[in-house]
N, CA, C and O atoms as a printed pandas DataFrame, in Angstrom:
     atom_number atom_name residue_name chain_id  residue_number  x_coord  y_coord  z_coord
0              1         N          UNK        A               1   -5.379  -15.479    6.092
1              2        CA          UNK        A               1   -3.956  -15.336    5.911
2              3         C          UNK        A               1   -3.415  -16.605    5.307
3              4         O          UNK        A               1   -3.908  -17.708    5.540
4              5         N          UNK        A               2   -2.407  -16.407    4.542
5              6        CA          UNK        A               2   -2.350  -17.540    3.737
6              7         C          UNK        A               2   -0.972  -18.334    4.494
7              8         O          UNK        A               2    0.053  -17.752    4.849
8              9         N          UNK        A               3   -1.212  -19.592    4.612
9             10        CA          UNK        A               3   -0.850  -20.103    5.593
10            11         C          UNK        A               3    0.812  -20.285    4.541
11            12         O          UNK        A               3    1.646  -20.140    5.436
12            13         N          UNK        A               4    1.252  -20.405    3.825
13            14        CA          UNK        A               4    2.160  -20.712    3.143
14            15         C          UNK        A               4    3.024  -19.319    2.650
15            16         O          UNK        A               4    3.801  -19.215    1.702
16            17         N          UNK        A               5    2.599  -18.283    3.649
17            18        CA          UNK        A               5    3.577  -17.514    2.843
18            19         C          UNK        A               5    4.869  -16.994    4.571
19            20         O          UNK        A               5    4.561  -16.821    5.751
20            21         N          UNK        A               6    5.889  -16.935    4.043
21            22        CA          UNK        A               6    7.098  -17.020    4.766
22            23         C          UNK        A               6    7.561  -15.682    4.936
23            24         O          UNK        A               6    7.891  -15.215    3.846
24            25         N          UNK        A               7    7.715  -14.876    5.892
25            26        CA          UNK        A               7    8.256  -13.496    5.685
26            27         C          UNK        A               7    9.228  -13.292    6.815
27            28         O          UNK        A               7    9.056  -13.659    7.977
28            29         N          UNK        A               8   10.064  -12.785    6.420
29            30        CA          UNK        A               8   11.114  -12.593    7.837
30            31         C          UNK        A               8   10.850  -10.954    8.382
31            32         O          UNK        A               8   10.198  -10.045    7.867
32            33         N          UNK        A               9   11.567  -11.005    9.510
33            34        CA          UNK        A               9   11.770   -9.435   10.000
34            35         C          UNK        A               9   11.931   -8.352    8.585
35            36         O          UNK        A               9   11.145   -7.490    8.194
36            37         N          UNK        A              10   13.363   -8.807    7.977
37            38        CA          UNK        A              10   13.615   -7.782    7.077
38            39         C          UNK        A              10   12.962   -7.656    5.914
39            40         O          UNK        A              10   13.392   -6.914    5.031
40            41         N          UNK        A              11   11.578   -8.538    5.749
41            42        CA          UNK        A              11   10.511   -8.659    4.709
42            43         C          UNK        A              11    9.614   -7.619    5.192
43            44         O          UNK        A              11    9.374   -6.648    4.475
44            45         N          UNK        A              12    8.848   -7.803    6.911
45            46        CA          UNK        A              12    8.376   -7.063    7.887
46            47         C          UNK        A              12    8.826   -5.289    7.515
47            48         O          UNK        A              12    8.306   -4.349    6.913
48            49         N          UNK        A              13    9.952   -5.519    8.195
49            50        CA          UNK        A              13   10.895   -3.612    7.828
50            51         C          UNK        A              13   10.524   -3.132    6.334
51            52         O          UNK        A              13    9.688   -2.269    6.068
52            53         N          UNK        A              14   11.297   -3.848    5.418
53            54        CA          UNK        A              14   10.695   -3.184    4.152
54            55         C          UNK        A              14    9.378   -2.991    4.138
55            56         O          UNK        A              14    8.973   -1.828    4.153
56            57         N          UNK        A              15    8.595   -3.901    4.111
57            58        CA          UNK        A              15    6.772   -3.566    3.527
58            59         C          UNK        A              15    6.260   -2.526    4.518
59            60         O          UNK        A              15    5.134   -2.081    4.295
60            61         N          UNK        A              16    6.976   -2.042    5.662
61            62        CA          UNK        A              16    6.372   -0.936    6.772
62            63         C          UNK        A              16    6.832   -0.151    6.253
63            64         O          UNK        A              16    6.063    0.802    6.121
64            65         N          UNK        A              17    7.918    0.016    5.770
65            66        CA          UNK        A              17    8.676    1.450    5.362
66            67         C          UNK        A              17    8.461    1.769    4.149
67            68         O          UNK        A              17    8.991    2.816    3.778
68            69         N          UNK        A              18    7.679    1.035    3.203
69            70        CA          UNK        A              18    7.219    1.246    1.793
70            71         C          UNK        A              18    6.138    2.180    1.950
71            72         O          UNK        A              18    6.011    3.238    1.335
72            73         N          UNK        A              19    5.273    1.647    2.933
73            74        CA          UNK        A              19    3.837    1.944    3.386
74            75         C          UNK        A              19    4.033    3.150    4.179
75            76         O          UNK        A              19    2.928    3.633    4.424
76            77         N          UNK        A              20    5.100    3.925    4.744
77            78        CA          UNK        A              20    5.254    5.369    5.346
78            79         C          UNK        A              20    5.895    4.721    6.771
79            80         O          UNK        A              20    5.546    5.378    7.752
80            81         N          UNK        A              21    6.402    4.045    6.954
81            82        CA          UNK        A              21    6.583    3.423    8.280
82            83         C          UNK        A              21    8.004    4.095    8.711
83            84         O          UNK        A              21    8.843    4.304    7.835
84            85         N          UNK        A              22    8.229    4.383    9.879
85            86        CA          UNK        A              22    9.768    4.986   10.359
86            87         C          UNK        A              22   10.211    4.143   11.368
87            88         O          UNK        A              22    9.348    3.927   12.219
88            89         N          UNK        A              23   11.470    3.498   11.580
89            90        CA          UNK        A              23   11.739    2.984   12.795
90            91         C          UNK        A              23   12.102    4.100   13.803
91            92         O          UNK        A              23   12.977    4.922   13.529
92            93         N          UNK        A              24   11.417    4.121   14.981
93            94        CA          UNK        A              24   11.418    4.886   16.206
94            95         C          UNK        A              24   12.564    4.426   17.349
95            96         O          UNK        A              24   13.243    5.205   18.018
96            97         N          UNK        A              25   12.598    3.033   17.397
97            98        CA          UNK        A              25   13.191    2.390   18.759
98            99         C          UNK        A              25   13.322    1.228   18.844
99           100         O          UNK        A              25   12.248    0.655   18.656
100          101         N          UNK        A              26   14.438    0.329   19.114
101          102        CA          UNK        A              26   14.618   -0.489   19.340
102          103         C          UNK        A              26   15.501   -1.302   20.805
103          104         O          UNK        A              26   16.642   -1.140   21.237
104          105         N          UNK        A              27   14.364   -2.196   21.256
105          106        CA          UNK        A              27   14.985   -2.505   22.353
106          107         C          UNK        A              27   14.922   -4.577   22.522
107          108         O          UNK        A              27   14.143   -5.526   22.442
108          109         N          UNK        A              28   16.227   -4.263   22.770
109          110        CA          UNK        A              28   17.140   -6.022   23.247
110          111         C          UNK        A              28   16.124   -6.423   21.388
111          112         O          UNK        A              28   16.171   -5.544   20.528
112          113         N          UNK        A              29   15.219   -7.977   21.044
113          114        CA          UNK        A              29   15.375   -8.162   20.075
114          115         C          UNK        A              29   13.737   -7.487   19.486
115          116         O          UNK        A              29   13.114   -8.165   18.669
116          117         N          UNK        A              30   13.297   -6.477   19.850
117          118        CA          UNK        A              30   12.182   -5.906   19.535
118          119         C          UNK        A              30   12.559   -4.299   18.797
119          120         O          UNK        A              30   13.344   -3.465   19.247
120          121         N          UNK        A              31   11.752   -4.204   17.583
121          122        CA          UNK        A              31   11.890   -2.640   17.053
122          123         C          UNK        A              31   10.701   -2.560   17.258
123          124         O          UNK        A              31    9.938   -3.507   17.446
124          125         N          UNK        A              32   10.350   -1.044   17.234
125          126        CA          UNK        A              32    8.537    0.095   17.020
126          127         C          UNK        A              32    8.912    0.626   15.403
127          128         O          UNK        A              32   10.010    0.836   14.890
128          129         N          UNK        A              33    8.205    0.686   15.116
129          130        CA          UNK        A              33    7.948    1.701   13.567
130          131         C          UNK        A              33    6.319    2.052   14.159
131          132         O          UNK        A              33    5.399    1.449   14.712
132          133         N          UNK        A              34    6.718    3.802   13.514
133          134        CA          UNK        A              34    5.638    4.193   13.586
134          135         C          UNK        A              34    5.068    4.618   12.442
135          136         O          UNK        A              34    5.869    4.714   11.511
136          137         N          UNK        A              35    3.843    4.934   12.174
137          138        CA          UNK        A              35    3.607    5.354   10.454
138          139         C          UNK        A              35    2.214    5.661   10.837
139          140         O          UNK        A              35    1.776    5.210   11.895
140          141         N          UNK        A              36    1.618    6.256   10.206
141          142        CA          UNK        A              36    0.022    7.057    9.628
142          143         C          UNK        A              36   -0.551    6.305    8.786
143          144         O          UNK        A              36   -0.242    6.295    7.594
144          145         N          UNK        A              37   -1.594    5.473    9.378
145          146        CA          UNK        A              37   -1.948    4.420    8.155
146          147         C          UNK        A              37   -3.942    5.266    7.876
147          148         O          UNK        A              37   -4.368    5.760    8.920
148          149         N          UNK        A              38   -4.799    5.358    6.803
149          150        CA          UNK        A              38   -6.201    5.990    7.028
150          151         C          UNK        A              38   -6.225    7.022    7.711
151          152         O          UNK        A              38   -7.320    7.581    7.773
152          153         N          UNK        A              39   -5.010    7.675    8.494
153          154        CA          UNK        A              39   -5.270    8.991    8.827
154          155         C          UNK        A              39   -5.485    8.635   10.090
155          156         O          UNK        A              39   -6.345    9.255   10.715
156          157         N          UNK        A              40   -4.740    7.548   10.743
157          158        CA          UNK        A              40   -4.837    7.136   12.420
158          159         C          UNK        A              40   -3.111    6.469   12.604
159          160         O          UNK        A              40   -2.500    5.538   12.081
160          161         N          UNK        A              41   -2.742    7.644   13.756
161          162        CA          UNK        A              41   -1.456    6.693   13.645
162          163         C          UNK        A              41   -0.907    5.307   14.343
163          164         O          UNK        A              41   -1.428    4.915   15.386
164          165         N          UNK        A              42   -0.049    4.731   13.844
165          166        CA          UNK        A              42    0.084    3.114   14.218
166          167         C          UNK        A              42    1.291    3.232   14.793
167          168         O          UNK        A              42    2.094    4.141   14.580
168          169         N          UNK        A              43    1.429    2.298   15.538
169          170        CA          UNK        A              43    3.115    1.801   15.909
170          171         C          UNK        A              43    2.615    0.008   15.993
171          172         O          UNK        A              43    1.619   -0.467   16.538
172          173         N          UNK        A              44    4.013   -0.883   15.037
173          174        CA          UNK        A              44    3.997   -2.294   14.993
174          175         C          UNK        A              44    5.656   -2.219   15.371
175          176         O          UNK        A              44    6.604   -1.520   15.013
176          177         N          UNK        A              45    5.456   -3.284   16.249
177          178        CA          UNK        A              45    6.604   -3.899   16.964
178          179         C          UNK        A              45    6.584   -5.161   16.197
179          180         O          UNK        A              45    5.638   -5.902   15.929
180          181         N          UNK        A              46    8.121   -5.258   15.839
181          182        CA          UNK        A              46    8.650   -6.220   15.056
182          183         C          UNK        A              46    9.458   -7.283   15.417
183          184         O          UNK        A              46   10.570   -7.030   14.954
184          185         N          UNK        A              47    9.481   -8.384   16.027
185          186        CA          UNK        A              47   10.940   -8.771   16.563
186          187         C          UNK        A              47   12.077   -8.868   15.453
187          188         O          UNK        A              47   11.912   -9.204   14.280
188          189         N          UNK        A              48   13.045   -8.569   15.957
189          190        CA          UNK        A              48   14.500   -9.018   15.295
190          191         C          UNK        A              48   15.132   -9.925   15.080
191          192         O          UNK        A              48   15.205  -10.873   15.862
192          193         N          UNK        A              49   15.674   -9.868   14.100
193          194        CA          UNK        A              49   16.445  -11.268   13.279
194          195         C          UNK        A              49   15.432  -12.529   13.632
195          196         O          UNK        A              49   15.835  -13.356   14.450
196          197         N          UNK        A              50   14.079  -12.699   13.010
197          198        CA          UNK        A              50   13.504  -13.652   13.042
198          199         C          UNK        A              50   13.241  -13.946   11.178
199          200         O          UNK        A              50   13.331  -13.019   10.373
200          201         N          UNK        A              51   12.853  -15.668   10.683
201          202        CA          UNK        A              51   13.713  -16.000    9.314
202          203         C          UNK        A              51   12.002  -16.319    9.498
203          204         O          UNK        A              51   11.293  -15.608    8.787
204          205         N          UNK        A              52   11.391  -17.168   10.252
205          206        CA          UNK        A              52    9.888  -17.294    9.976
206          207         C          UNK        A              52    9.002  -16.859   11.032
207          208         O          UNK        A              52    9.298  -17.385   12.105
208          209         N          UNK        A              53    7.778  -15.888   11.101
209          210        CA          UNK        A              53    7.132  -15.838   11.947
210          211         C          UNK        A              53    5.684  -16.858   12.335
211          212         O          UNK        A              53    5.187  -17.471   11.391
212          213         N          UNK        A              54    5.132  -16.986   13.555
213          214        CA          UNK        A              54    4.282  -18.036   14.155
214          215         C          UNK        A              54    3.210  -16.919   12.876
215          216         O          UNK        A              54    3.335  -15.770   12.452
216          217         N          UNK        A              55    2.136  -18.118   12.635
217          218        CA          UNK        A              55    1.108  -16.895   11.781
218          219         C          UNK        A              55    0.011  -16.007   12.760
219          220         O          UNK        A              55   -0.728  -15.086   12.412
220          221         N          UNK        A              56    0.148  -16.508   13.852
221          222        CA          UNK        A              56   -0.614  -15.279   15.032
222          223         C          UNK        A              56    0.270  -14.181   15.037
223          224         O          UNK        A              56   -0.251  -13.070   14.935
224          225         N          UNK        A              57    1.301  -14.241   15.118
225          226        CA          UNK        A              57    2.213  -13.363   15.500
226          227         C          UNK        A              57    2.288  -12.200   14.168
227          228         O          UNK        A              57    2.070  -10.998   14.315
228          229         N          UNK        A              58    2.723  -13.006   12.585
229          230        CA          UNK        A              58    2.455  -12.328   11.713
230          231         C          UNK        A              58    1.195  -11.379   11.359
231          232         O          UNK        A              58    1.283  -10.262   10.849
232          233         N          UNK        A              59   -0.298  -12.217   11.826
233          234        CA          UNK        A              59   -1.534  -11.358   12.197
234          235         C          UNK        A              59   -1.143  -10.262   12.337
235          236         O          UNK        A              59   -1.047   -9.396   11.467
236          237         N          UNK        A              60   -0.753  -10.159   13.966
237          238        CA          UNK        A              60   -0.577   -9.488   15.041
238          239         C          UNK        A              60    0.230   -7.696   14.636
239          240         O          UNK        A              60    0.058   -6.581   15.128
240          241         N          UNK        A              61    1.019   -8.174   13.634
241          242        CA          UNK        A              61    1.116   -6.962   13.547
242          243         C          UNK        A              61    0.811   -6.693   11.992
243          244         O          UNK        A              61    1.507   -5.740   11.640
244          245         N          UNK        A              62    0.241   -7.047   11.216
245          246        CA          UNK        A              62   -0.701   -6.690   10.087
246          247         C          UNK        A              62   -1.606   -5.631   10.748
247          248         O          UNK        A              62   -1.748   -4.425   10.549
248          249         N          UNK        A              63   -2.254   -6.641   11.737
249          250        CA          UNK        A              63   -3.330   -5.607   12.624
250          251         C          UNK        A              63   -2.531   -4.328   13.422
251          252         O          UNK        A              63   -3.158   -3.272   13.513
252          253         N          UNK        A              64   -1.864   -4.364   13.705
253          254        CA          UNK        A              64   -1.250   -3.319   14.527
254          255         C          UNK        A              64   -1.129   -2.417   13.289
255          256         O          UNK        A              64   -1.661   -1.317   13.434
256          257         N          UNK        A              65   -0.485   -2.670   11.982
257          258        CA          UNK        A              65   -0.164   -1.644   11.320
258          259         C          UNK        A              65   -1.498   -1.056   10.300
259          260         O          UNK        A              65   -1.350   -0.388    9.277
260          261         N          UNK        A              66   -3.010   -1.577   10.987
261          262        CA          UNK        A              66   -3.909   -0.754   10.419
262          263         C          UNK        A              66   -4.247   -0.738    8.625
263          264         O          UNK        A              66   -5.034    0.003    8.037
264          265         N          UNK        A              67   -3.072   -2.166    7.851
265          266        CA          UNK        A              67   -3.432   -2.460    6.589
266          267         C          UNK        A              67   -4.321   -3.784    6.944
267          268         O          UNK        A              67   -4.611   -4.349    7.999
268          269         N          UNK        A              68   -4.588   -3.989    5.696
269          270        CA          UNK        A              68   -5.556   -4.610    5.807
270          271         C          UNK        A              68   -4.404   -6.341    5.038
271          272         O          UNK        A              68   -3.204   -6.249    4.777
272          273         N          UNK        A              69   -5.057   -7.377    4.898
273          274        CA          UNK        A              69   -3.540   -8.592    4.823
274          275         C          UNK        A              69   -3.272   -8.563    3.691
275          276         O          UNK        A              69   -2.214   -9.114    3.385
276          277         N          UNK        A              70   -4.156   -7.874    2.505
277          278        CA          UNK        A              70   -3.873   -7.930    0.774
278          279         C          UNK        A              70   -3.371   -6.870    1.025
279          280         O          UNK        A              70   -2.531   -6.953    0.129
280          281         N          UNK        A              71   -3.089   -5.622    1.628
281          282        CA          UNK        A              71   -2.595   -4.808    0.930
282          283         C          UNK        A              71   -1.114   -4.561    1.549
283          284         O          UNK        A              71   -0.172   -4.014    0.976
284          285         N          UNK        A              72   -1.150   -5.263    3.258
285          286        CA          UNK        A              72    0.526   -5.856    3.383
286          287         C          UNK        A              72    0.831   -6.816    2.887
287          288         O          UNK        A              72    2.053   -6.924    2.986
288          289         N          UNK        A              73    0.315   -7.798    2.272
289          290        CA          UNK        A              73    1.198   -9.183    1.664
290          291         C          UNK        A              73    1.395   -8.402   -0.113
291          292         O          UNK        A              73    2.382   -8.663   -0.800
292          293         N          UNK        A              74    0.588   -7.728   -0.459
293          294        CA          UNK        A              74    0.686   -7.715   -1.776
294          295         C          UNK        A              74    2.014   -6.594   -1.933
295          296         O          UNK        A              74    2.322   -6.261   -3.078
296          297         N          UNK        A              75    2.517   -6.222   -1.169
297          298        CA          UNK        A              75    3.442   -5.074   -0.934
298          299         C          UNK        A              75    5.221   -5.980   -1.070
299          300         O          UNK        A              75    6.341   -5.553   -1.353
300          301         N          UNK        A              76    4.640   -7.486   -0.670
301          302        CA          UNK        A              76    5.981   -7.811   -0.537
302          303         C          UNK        A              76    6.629   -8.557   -1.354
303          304         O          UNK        A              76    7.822   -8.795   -1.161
């Protein structure tokens, strides 16, 4: 993961919802989107109104959303 790249929540929302992603629920500063990623479905929890994420955290839901990191970073 490339340590220099910066994405906020509303970077997060778009590139899920490009990719088939729906927001389901949101609770206090956490959303779910759910989406069908390979034909297995995903749900990534996003926190809200965040401007930079920790890069574990950014991982964290790359992996949750079942893309792989070129084909969510290249999305954004």
């Amino acid at each position: 993961m490339s340590g220099s790249r910066k994405l906020s929540s509303k970077d997060i929302e778009r590139i899920l919802k490009r990719n088939g992603f729906e927001l389901v629920s949101q609770k206090g500063s956490h959303k779910q989107f759910k989406g069908v990623v390979k034909g297995q479905k995903r749900r990534v929890t996003v926190p809200a109104n965040k401007k930079n994420f920790h890069p574990k955290t950014l991982k964290s839901m790359i992996r949750q959303s079942g893309l792989t990191e070129e084909e969510f970073i290249e999305d954004e």
